[in-house]
C-alpha positions in Angstrom: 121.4 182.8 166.0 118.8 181.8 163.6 116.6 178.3 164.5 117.9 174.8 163.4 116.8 173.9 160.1 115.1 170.6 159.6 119.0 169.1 158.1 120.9 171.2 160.8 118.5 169.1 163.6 119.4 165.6 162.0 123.2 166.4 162.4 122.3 166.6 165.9 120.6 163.5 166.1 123.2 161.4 163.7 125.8 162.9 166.5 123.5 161.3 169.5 123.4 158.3 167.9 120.5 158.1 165.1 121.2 156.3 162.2 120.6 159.3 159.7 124.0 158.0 157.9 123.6 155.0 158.0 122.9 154.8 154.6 124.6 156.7 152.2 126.6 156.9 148.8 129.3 154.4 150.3 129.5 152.0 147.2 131.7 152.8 144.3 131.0 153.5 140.8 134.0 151.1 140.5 135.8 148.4 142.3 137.6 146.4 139.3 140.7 146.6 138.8 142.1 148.2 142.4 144.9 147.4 145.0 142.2 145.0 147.3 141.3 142.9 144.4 144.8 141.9 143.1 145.8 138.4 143.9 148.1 138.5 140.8 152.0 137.5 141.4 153.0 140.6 139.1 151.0 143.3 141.1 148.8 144.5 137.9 145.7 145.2 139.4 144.2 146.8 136.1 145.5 143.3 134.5 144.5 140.9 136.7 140.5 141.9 137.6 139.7 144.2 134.2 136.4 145.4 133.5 135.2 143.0 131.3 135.3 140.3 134.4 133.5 142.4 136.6 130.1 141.8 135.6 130.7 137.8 135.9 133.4 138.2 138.9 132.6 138.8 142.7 134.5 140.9 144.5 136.3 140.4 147.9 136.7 143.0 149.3 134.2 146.0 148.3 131.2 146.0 145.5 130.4 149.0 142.5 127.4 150.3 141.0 126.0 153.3 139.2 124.8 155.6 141.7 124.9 153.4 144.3 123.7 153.4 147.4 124.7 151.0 150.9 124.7 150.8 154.4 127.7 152.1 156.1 129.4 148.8 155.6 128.2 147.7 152.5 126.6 144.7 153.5 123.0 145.6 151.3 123.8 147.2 148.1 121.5 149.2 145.8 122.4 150.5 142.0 120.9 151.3 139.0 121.7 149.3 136.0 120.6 150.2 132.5 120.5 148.4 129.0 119.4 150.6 125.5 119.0 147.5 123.9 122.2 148.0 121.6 124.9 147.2 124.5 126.5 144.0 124.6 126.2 144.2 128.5 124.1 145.7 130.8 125.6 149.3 132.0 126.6 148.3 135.7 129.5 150.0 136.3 131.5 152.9 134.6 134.0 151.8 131.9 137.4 153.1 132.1 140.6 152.8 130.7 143.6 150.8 132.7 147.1 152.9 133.3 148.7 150.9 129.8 145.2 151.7 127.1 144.8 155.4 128.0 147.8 157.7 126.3 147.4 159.6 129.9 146.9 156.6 132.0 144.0 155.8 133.9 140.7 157.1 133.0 137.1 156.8 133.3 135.3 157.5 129.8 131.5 158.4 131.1 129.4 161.4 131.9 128.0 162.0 135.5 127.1 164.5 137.4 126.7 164.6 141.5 124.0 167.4 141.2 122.7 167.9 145.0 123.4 165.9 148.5 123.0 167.0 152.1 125.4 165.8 154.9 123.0 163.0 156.4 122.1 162.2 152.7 118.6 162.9 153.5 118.5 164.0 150.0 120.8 163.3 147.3 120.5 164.0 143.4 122.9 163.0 140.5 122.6 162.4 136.6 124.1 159.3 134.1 124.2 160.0 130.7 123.7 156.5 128.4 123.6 156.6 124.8 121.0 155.1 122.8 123.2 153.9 120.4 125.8 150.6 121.6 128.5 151.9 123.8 131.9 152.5 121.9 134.1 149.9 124.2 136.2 149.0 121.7 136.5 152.0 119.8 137.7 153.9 123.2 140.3 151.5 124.2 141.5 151.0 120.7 141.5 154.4 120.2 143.3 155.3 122.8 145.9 153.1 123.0 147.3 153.9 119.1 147.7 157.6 120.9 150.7 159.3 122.2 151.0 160.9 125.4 151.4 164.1 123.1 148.3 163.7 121.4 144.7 164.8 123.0 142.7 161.8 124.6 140.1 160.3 122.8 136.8 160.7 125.0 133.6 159.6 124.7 132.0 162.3 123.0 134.7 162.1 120.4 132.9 159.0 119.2 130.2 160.7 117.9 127.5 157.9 120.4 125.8 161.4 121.3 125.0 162.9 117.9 121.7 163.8 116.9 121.2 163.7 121.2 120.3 160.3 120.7 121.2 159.5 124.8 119.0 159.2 128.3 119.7 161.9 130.5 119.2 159.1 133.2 118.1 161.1 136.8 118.6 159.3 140.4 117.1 160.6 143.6 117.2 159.7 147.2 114.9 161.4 150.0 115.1 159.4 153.2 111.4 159.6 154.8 113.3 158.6 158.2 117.4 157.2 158.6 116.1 153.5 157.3 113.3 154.4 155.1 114.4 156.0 151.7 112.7 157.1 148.8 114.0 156.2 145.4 113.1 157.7 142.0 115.0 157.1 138.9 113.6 159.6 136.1 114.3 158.8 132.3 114.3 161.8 129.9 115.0 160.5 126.4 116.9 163.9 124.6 116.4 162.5 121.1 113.1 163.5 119.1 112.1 160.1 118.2 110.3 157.3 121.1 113.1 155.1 122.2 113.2 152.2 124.7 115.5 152.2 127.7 115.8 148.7 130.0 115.9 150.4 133.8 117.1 147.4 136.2 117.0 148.9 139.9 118.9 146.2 141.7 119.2 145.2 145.5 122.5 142.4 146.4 124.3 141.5 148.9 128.4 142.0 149.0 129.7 138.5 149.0 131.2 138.7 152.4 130.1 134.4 152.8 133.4 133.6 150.8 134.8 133.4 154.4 133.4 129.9 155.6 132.6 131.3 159.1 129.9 133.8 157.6 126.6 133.3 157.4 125.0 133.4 153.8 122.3 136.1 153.5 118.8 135.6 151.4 116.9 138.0 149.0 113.5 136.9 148.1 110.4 138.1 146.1 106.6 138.6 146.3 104.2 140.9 145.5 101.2 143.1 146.9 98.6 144.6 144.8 100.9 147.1 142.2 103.8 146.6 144.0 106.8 143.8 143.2 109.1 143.6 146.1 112.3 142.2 146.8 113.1 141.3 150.9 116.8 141.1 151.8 117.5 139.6 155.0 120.9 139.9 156.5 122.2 138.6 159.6 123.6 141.8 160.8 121.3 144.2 159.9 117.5 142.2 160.0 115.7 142.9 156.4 114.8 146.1 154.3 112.7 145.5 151.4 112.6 147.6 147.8 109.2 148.0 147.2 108.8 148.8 143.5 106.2 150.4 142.2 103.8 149.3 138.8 104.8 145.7 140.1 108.0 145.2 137.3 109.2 141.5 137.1 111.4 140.4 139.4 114.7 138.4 138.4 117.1 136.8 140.9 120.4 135.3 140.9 123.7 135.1 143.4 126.4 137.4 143.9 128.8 134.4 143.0 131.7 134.5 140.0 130.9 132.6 136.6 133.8 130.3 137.0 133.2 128.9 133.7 133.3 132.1 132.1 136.3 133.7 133.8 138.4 130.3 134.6 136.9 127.3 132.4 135.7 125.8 135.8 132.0 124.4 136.5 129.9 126.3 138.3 128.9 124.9 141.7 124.7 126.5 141.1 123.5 127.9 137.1 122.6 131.1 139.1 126.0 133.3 139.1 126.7 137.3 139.5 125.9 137.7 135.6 122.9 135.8 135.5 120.7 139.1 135.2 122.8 140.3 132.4 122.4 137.1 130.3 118.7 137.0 131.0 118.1 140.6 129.7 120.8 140.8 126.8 121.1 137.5 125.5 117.0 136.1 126.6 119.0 133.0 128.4 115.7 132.4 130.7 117.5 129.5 132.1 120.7 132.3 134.0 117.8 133.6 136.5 116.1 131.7 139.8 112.8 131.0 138.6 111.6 130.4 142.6 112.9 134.1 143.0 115.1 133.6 145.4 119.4 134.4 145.8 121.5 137.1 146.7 121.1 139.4 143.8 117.8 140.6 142.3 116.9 143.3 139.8 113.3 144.6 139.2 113.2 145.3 135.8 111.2 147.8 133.8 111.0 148.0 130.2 110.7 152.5 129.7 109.6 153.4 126.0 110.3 157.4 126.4 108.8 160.1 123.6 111.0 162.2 122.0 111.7 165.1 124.4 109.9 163.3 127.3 110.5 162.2 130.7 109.1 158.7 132.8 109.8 158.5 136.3 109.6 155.5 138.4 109.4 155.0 142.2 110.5 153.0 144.4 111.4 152.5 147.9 113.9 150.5 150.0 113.1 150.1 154.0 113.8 148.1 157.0 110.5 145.9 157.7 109.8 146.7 161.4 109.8 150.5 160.1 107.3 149.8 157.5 105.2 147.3 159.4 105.3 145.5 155.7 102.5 147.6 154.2 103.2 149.7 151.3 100.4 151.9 151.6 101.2 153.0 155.3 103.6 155.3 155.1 104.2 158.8 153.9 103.5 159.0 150.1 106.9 159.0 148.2 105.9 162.3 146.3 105.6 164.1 150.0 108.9 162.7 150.6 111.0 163.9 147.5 109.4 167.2 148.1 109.8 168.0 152.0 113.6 166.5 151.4 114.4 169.3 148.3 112.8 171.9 150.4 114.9 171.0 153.3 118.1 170.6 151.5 117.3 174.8 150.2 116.9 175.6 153.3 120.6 174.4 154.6 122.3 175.4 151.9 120.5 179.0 152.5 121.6 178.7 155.8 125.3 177.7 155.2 126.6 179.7 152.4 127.0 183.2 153.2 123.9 185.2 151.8 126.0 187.7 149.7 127.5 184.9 147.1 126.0 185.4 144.2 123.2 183.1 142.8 125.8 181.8 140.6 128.2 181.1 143.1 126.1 179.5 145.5 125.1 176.9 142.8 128.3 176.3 142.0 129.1 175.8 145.7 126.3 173.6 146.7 127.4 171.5 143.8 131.0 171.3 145.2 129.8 170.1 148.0 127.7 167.6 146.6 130.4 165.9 144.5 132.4 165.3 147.9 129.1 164.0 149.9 129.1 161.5 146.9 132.2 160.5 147.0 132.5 158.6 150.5 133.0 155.5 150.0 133.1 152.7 152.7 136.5 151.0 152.6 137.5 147.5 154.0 140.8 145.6 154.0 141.8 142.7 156.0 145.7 142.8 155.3 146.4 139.4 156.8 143.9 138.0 155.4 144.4 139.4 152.1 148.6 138.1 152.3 147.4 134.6 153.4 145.5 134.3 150.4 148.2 135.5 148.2 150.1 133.1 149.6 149.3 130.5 146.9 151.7 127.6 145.6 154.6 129.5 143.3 153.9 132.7 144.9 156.0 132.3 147.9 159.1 133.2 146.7 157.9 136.6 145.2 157.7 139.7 147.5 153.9 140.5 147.3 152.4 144.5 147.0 151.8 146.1 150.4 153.6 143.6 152.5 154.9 145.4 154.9 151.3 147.8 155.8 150.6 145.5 159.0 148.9 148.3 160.6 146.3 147.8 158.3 144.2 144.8 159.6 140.8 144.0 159.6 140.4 147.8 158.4 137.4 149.4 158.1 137.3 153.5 156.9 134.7 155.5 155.7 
């Protein structure tokens, strides 16, 4: 039998207890508009949380994020949001269509790609493409909808935002240097010929689990060391990690709470609310972020011009403190890191699949297997709790979705 390889020996470890997966892919690219977010009395999920809340709503029961990355139970979340300075929101989440817009139901209108993973996600890969130009929202749903289930679907590309290549082929890697200290590096390789600007907003929140008035609220907080901005998260459960952020990019906070005025005409109880980031960078509201840089949502935000045909890579990296001792210039460079991990993650795969599939093959293979590494996703519903809630005044009388699935409560599934 040939020796371990350096991925084969941390599937030993995870299985003796070592927190290789700890951390993983586990948050969603979307959480709007599904089953655990429907309070409604007609049992329209797509209808009652829709995309365009999401960026101004919290969620109950799970959180999203493009290429997103979380501890096994979602408590700290990482993602990668983007603005090309054309959008009318920031690019949080992928935009899809609900069951009644798309002429073939459901569907998500965006390009990604899960390129490379490894079991323990000691190294993942994956690509977003954004367009330059403004996102056709309207056009797609419009679109769409004046279709019949006869006629073709009406997809992104059809909108001609791509022409001319005028989009970010937006890169994200992860390469964990040990299971709670992970390299991040998000490159940016602008495919049109002219310089254009691209808004990268790596962002570090908490899933609003404090809605429940026995939990304890969490804190993120910022400060800074020589180049490096970094953002400290502090939870309860799991101690703090911090996302140390290279070139020292300015740091904007908020909280993880819904913009009651914007979604129900209600006051909001602080002026710092789940789309306060958003506002800052689309629409300059200075006022919409914590100026003592403090909450439960922060973003570091760099402003990327890219040449025409070039690349800019930025690094970053998210830790647990009593790994890092605090010091940013104490551990194994982030280069080493991304380099060992790629190396290692060859060497399973050249272990694993048989040695007479073809080169061709084998890629196509590894890349199956990375789109279902990717997609695990950490799943929590509280049925009880969730019924109780729906419980609400002129609601009683109506025979609410999933009623009878008692067996599912206080579930938790990866």
């Amino acid at each position: 039998m040939n020796a371990l390889t350096a991925e084969h020996r941390r599937l030993v470890e995870a299985r003796a207890g070592a927190y290789w997966k700890r951390w993983g892919p586990y948050l969603s690219e979307r959480q709007w508009g599904t089953v655990r977010e429907d309070y409604s009395d007609t049992g329209c999920a797509w209808d009652y949380f829709t995309h365009d809340q999401a960026r101004s709503r919290a969620y109950r029961w799970g959180e999203d994020g493009l290429a997103g990355y979380s501890d096994d139970k979602q408590r700290i979340c990482f993602a990668v949001a983007l603005w090309n300075g054309a959008d009318p929101i920031l690019k949080e989440r992928l935009f899809g269509l609900t069951n009644s817009e798309g002429n073939h139901g459901e569907d998500v209108k965006e390009y990604y790609y899960y390129l490379d993973s490894t079991p323990t996600h000691s190294y993942m890969k994956c690509l977003y493409k954004y367009p330059q130009r403004a996102y056709p929202y309207d056009d797609l749903v419009r679109t769409n909808h004046l279709r019949s289930r006869l006629e073709q679907e009406y997809e992104l590309i059809d909108t001609k935002v791509f022409e001319d290549s005028l989009y970010f082929d937006v890169f994200i890697e992860y390469a964990k240097a040990a299971p709670e200290d992970t390299v991040i590096r998000i490159t940016v390789a602008n495919r049109g010929i002219e310089a254009a600007v691209l808004h990268v907003l790596p962002t570090l929140w908490f899933r609003n689990t404090w809605w429940e008035k026995r939990a304890t609220k969490p804190v993120v907080h910022g400060s800074r060391v020589g180049n490096t901005s970094i953002v400290s998260a502090a939870h309860p459960e799991l101690g703090t990690y911090s996302l140390y952020c290279d070139s020292a990019p300015e740091l904007l906070f908020t909280e993880n709470e819904t913009n009651s005025e914007r979604i129900f005409g209600a006051p909001n109880a602080s002026p710092y609310v789940k789309d306060g980031i958003g506002n800052y960078i689309v629409h300059g509201i200075r006022a919409a972020v914590n100026p003592l840089q403090t909450g439960t949502k922060a973003s570091a935000h760099y402003r990327v011009q890219v040449g025409g045909g070039r690349s800019v890579s930025i690094d970053l990296r998210l830790a647990k403190d009593d790994k890092m001792g605090g010091v940013p210039g104490s551990r194994t460079p982030s280069a080493q890191v991304l380099e060992n991990r790629k190396r290692e993650a060859d060497e399973f795969y050249n272990a694993v699949i048989p040695p007479r599939v073809p080169e061709d093959d084998r890629l196509i293979m590894r890349q199956a297997l990375a789109g279902m590494l990717w997609s695990k996703q950490y799943y929590c519903f509280d049925l009880d709790q969730w019924l109780q809630e729906g419980r609400a005044p002129g609601k009683l009388a109506k025979a609410m979705r999933n009623s009878q699935w008692l067996h599912m409560v206080n579930y938790h599934v990866m």
